[in-house]
N, C-alpha and C positions, 0 to 999 in steps of 0.2 A: 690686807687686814682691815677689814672694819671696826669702828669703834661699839659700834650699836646696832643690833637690828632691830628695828620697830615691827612686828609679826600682828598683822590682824589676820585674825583666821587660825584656830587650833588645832586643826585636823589634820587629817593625812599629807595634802599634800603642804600646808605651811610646816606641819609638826617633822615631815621628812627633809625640808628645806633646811630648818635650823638644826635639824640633827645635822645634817651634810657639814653647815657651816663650821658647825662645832667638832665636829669630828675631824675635819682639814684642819682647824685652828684658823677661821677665815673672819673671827668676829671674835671679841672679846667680852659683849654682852650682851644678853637678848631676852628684850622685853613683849610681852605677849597679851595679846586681847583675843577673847572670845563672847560670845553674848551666853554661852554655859556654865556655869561655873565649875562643873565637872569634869567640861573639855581643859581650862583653866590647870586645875589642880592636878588633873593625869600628866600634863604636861610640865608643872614643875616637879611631879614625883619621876619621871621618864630622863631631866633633866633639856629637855628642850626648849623651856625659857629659864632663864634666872627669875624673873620679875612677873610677878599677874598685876596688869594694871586692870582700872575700873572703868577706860573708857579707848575710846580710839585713839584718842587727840592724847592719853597720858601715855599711850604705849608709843606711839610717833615723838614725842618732842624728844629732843637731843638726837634722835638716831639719825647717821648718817646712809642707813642701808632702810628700806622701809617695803616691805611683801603684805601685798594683797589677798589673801586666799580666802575668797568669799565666793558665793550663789552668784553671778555674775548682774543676776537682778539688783542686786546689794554693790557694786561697783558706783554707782553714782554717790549715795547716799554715804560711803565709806569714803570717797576723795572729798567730799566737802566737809567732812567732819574733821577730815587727817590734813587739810588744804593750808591752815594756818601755821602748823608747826615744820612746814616742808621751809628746807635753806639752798643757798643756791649749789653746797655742798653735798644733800641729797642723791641717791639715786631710788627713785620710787619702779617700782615692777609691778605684774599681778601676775595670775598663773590660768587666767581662766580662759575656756575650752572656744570661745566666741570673739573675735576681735574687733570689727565693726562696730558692733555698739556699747566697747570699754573704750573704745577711742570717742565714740561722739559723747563719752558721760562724760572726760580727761577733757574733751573741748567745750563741756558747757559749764563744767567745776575746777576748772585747776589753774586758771587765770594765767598770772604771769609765772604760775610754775610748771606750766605744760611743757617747759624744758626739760626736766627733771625725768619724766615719763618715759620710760623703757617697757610698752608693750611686749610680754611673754608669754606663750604657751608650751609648759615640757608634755611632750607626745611621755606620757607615764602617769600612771597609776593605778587602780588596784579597785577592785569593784566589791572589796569593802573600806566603806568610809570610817573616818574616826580618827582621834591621836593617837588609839591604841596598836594601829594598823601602820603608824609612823615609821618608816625606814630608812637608814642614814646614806643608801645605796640605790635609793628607787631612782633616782634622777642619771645614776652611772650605766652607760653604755646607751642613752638615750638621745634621743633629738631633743633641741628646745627652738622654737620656731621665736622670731623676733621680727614686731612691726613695725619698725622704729616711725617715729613723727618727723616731719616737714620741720617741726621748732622744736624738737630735741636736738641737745647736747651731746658733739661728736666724741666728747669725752667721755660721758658717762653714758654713750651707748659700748662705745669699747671695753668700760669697767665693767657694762652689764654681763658680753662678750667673753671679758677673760673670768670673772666667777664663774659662770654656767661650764664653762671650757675647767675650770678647774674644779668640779663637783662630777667630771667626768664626759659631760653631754659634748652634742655635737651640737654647736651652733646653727643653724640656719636664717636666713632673711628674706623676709618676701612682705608684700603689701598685707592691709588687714582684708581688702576685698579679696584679693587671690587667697589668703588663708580661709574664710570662710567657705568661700565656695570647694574647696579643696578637702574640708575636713567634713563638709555637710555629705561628700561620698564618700571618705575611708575613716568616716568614727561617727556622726551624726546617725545617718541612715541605719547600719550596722547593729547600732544601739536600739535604734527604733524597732526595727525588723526582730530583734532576741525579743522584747518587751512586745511586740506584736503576737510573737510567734506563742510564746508564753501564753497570754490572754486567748488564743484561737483554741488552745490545746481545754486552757480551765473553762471556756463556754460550751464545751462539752458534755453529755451526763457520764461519758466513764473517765472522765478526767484522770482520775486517781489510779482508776487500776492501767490507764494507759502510762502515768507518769511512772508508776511501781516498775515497768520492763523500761524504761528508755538504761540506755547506755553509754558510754563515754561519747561517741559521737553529741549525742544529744546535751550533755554536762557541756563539753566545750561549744559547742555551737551557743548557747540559752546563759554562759557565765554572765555576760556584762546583761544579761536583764535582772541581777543582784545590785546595781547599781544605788546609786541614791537616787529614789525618785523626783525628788525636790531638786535637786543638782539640774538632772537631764529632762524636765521641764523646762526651766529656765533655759537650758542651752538649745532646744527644739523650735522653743518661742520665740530666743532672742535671733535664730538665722533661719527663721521659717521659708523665708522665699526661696534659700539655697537647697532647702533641706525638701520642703515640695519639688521642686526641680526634679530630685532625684530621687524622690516617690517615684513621678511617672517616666524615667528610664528602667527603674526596677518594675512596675507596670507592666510597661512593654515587654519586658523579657519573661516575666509571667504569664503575662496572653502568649509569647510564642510558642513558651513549654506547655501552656493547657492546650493548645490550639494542633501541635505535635500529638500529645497525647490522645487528645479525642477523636483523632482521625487515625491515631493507631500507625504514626509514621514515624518510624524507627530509625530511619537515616535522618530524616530531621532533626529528632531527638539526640541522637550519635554526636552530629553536629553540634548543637550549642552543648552537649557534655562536654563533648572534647573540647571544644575552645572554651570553656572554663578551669576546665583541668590542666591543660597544656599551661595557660597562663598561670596559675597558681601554683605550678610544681615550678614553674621558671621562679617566680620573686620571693623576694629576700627582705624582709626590713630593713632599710639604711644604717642604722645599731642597733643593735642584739646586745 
């Protein structure tokens, strides 16, 4: 049981966190910032804060539980504004999509509270944004990936541990390098490629009447290019290196399928179908 959750960020994924908490009975109070005032008020009519505070720093003081759910752009400028009211009783989190450089903002703003810092990422969410979109459930049956710090608290990476474990998730741990380069192939690129794929279709002149026949293939394939564009910006910029990387293996494998196709070689082609196919009918997401 926490006493307080300090919630910057009032959207889907902070507004489904503090639902979670509140619906286990994992927090007794939960004070909430957003820079909307409308994300603000959705959220105390939903029940997911008690309290709208007027700044970062009034929603953080006293809380001993304190979630980040910002643009990961806005990570730096969010620890130094919430830096002063953190105790050594604290445990501070974020949720954002990018790990590498929420740790080097944590290392250049958070002084001697870099203890505190429990890097998180839950593999969850929903490709629409908002607090309206808020689910007290999104976080159960999921991974939450954990980077923890060199000068964090073995304590309160455990506590981070046992809430996420008890909102349903599967814990995981790994570096914030290995996390980037990991997720720049199975959600970075992905993302890009729907938002590409998208953009190739509307530079077209019959756009519209080719969009009128697509079918469910194409609805699932093109979902997460509904995305928040301002969100998946920021996370494209913030791990560009990883995420070019794996432009040109997706590259490559598009040169071998044109390259197949214009020569009219159909075992070729057989081949990289099937070893795509075989591989995706074998895996299985880790929680479902």
């Amino acid at each position: 049981m926490f006493e307080q959750l300090g919630l910057i960020g009032c959207g889907l994924m902070g507004g489904s966190f503090a639902l979670a908490l509140r619906r286990r009975g994992l927090v007794r109070r939960i004070v909430g910032y957003s820079p909307r005032r409308q994300s603000l008020e959705r959220a105390l009519a939903m029940g997911a804060i008690d309290i709208a505070a007027s700044s970062p720093f009034d929603a953080t003081s006293g809380a001993d539980l304190v979630l980040i759910a910002v643009p990961v752009s806005a990570t730096a400028a969010t620890f130094a504004a919430i830096r002063d009211t953190l105790t050594p009783r604290t445990l501070l989190m974020d949720v954002g999509s990018t790990k590498c450089d929420v740790v080097d903002a944590a290392l250049q703003t958070l002084g001697e509270h870099l203890e505190s810092f429990v890097p998180a990422h839950p593999i969850a969410g929903k490709e629409c944004a908002g607090i309206e979109h808020a689910d007290a459930e999104l976080y159960a049956g999921r991974q939450v990936i954990l980077t923890p710090l060199e000068q964090g608290r073995t304590d309160l990476l455990q506590a981070a541990e046992t809430l996420w474990t008890a909102l349903g998730s599967t814990v995981v741990r790994t570096t914030p390098q290995e996390h980037d380069a990991a997720f720049a192939a199975v959600s970075h690129l992905p993302h890009l490629v729907a938002f590409a794929a998208m953009n190739a279709i509307l530079g077209q002149t019959h756009a519209a009447e080719y969009l009128a026949l697509a079918g469910p293939g194409f609805r699932d394939f093109t979902r997460i290019a509904a995305s928040d564009p301002a969100v998946w910006r920021d996370i494209l910029l913030a791990n560009r290196a990883n995420v070019l990387q794996q432009c040109e293996h997706l590259h490559s494998q598009l040169q071998a399928f044109t390259t197949a196709m214009r020569a009219g070689d159909a075992p070729a082609l057989d081949s990289l179908l099937h070893r795509a196919s075989t591989a995706r009918a074998r895996w299985t997401m880790t929680s479902s």
